[in-house]
N, C-alpha and C positions, 0 to 999 in steps of 0.2 A: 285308396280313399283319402279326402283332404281331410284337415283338420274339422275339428266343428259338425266332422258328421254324422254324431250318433244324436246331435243335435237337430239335425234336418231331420234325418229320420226318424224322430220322434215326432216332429212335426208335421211331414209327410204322412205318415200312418195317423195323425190326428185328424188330418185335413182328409185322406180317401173313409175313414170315420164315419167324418160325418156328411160326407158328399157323396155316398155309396148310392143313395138314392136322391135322387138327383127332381127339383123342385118340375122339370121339365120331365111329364109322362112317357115322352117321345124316348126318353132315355133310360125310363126307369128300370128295376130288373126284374121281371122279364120284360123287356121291348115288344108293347102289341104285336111289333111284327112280327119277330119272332113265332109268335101261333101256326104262322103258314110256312114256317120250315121243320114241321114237325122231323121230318127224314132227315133231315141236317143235326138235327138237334142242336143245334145254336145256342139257347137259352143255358144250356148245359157244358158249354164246352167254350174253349179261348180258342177263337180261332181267328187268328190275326192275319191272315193271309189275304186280304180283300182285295189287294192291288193285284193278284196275280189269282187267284181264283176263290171269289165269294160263293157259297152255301144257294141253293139253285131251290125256289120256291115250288111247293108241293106240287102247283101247277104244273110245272116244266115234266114233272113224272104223269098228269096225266095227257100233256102234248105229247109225250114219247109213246103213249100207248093210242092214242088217236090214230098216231101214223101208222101203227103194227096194223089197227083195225080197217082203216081205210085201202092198206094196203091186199088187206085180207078180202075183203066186201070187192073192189075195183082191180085187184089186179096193176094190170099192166095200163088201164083208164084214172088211177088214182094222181096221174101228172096234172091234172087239169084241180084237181084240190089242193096238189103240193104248190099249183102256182101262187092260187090264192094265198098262203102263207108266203111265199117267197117276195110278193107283191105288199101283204104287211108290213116282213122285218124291213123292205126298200125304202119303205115313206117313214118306218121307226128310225129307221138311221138318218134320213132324211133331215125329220124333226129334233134327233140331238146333234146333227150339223147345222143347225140356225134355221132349220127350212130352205138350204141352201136349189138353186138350180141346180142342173146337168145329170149324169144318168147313175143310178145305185145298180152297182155291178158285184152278187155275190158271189161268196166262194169259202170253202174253208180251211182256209188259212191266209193267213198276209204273206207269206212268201212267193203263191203260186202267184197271187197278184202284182207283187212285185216282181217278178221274172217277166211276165207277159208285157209288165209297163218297159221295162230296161229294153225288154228285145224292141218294144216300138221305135227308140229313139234313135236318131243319124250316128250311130258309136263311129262308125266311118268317118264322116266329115265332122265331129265334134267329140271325138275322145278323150272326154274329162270329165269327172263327175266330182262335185264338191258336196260333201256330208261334213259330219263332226265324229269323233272320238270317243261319242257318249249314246250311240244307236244302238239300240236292239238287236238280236243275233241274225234275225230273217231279214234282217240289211247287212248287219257290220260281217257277216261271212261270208255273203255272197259277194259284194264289194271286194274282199279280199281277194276270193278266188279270181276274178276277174281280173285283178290287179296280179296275177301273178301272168294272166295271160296278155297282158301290156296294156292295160286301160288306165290310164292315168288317174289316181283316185284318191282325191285333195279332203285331208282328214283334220277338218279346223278344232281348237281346243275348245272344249264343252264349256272349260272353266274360264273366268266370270261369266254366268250365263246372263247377266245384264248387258254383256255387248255383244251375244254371241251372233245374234241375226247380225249385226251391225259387220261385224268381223268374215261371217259369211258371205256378206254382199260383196265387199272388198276381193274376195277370192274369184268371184264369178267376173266370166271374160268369154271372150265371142268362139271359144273352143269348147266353152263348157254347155252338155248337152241337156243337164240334170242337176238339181241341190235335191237333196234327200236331208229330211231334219226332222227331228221330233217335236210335238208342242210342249209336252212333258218330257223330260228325261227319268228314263226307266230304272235309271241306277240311285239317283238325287229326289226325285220324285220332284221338282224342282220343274216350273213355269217358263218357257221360251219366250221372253216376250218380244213386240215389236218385228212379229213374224210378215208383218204385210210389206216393212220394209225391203224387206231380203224378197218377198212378190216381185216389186215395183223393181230393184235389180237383173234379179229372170227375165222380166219381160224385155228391158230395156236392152238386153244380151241375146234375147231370142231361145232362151234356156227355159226347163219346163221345170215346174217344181213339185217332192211328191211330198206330202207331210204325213207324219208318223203322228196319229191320233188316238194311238189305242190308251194312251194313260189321261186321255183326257173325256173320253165317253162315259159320262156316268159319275166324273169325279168332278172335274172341270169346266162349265159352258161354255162350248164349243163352237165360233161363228166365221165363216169364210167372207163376212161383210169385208170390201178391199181386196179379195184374194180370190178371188172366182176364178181366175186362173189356173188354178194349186190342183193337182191328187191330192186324194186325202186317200188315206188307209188305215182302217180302226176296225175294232172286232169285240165279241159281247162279253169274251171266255172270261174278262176278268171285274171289271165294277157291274156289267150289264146283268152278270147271274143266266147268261143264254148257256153256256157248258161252250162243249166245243164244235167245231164248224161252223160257226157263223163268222164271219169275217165281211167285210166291202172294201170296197174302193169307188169312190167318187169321180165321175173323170166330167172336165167342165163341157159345158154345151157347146156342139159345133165340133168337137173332137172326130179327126178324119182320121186318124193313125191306124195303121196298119200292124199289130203286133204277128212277130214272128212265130213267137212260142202262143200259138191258137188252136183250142179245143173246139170240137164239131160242132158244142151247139153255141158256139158262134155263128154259125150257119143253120143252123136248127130249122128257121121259119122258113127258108128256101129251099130244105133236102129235096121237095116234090118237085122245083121247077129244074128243066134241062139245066145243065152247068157247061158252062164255055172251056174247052181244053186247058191249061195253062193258066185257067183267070183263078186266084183265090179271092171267094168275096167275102164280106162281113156284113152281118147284121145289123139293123138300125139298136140305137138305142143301147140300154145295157148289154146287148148281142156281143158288142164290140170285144171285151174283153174277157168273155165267158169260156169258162173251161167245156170242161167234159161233166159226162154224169156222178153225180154226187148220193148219198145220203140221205133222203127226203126227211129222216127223224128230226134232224137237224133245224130246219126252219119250220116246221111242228112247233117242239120248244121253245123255239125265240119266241114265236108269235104268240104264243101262251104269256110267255113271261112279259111281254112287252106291253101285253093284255094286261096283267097283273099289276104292271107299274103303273100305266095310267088309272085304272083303279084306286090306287093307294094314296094318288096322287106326286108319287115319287119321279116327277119332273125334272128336266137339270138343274133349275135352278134351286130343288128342294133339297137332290142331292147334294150341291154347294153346300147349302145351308149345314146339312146333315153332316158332311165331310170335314169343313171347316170349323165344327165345336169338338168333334172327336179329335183329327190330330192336333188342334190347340190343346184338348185335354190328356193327348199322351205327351206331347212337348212339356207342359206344365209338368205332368208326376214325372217322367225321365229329370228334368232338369230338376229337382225336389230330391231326386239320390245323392245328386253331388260327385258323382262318379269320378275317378281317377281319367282324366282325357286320352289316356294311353291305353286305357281298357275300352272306354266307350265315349264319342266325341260327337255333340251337336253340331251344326251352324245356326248357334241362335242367335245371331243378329239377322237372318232372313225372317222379313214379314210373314205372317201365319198366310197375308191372301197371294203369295208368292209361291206358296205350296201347294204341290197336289194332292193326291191322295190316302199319302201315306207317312209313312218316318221313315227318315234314311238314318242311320249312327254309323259313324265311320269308328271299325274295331279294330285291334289289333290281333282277336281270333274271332272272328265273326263265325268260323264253320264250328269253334267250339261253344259258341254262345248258343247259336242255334239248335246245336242236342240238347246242351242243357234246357233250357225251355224245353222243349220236346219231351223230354225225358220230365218234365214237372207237367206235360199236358197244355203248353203253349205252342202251340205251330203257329211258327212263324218261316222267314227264307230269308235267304242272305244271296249275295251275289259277289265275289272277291272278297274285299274286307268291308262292306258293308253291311248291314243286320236292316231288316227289313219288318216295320210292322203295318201292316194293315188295317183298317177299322172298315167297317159294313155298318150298313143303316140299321142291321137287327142285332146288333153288338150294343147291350146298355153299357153307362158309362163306369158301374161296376167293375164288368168285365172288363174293359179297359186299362182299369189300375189296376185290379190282380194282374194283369199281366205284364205290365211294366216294375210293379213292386216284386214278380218270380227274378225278373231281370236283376235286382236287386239284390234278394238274397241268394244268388248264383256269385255278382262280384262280390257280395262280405265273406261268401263260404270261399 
């Protein structure tokens, strides 16, 4: 701890005081929302985890028993029900991709969707693939492995992420097949900007681009305006509150690609008609990159939940709004501790609308920071030496500062 801070913390604890309850209802404690996670119990518990998995609204428990019962009542006829959700969550992803054109192709997980996109592309005549150093594991490991089987695999530095498209583009060259980038980065929570730049590069190289969306659905407004070109790959498990299995991938209009690693009902709508020896075909439309049989619980739940948010009116742009007063409000009480920068370290000269959805502190024991919290009843995650907190729309601003203030009295203890 610096000097002067039994003085902040005096002050600190004066100011969460008297700002516990908060002049904005939306935040107050308990958070109206809050009501419809009774099963979460939210209102009762720190749970800071919203950037990797938010508290799943009461709804989503009864889209899960929907599908037990439809299953039960229809058998093996309940696919013609399960589409009609699947046809939901497609135009919900749809609509937090800007209303974007081209086909919503589910699945659950991002990684199966990115294997089917990597097997599409000329690896043969273009074996080079340019990412960053700051991607998520369902890229940055499979990347590897390939890369030990000789793919060339151009690992630009995440950091300054103000030039990092910029810097991206520069690496793209008539060898390279694919840029894989995030619009958020998953470790920094930290904004990609100037992504349509690094578009307008791919194209001009004849390189396809996929973008890693999952930290911006729900937290960040999301627009392929300029970039209609791009995959997108984004999924609900973590701001959206869908649980797990919902995932997409976006692939733009006109897309002819032939993916290697192809599940049947790719073929699905043609099983009936004769097939040609030797021909593998694909199906129009989202057919193109479709796995195999899934899970039907799964897009149940989304479609409930997605039901739910537009109800509430929790829009992207609400969630902005929503997102943008909470981590300003954990940035403000973290930076109110005065913390030793060797124990716990912001980047607070990043703009608050620079950020996504969470808090990142770079620690010097971030996996011990994170029991303790834990062990006070704060979960939160860490990833290396960073401490990760979260806010959710049902999290008042209360809750907030008790949990940055456990943080607190962890460093004095």
């Amino acid at each position: 701890m610096t000097e002067g801070t039994a003085d902040v913390d005096t002050a600190a604890e004066s100011r969460a005081g008297q700002s516990a309850e908060t002049a904005d209802p939306a935040f107050a404690h308990p958070t109206p929302l809050s009501a419809h996670y009774t099963y979460f119990d939210v209102a009762n518990r720190l749970l800071l985890t919203g950037h990797s998995h938010q508290a799943w609204p009461d709804v989503a428990f009864e889209g899960q028993k929907r599908a037990w019962l439809d299953a039960a009542a229809m058998a093996d006829g309940k696919w013609g029900a399960v589409s009609e959700k699947v046809t939901r969550v497609a135009s919900g992803y749809r609509e937090l991709m800007g209303g974007c054109t081209g086909d919503m192709t589910l699945e659950t997980n991002t990684h199966s969707l990115v294997v089917r996109f990597l097997s599409a592309l000329p690896l043969r005549e273009r074996p080079r693939v340019v990412t960053t150093d700051g991607e998520f594991h369902s890229i940055r490991r499979q990347l590897d492995r390939l890369a030990e089987e000789g793919l060339e695999v151009v690992k630009v530095a995440a950091k300054p992420v103000d030039t990092l498209a910029e810097r991206m583009s520069e690496a793209v060259d008539d060898r390279t097949a694919c840029v894989m980038v995030s619009s958020v980065l998953f470790a920094t929570g930290l904004i990609v900007p100037d992504l349509s730049t690094l578009v307008d590069a791919c194209r001009r190289h004849g390189a396809e681009v996929l973008i890693d969306s999952y930290h911006s659905l729900g937290a960040v407004p999301f627009s392929l305006e300029g970039m209609e070109s791009a995959f997108v790959v984004g999924g609900g498990y973590k701001y959206l509150q869908l649980g797990e299995g919902n995932c997409v991938l976006r692939v733009p209009p006109g897309c002819d690609m032939r993916p290697v690693v192809t599940g049947w009902f790719a073929e699905f709508a043609d099983l009936a008609d004769e097939r040609v020896p030797g021909e593998v075909r694909y199906g129009v439309g989202a057919a193109r990159f479709a796995g195999s049989t899934y899970d039907p619980a799964s897009p149940y739940r989304a479609a409930a939940v997605m039901d739910f948010f537009a109800e509430q009116g929790l829009t992207p742009e609400r969630l902005r709004e929503i997102s943008q007063h909470q981590v300003g409000l954990l940035c403000e009480a973290f930076l109110s501790l005065d913390l030793d920068p060797r124990v716990a370290r912001l980047e607070s000269d990043v703009p608050l609308a620079h950020r996504g959805g969470f808090l990142a502190l770079e620690c010097e024991d971030a996996g011990g920071l994170f029991q303790a919290l834990l062990d006070r009843g704060v979960r939160t995650d860490y990833r290396a030496n960073v401490l990760r907190f979260g806010p959710a729309p049902y999290l008042s601003d209360r809750q907030l500062r008790d949990a940055v203030a456990a943080l607190g009295e962890i460093t004095r203890g």
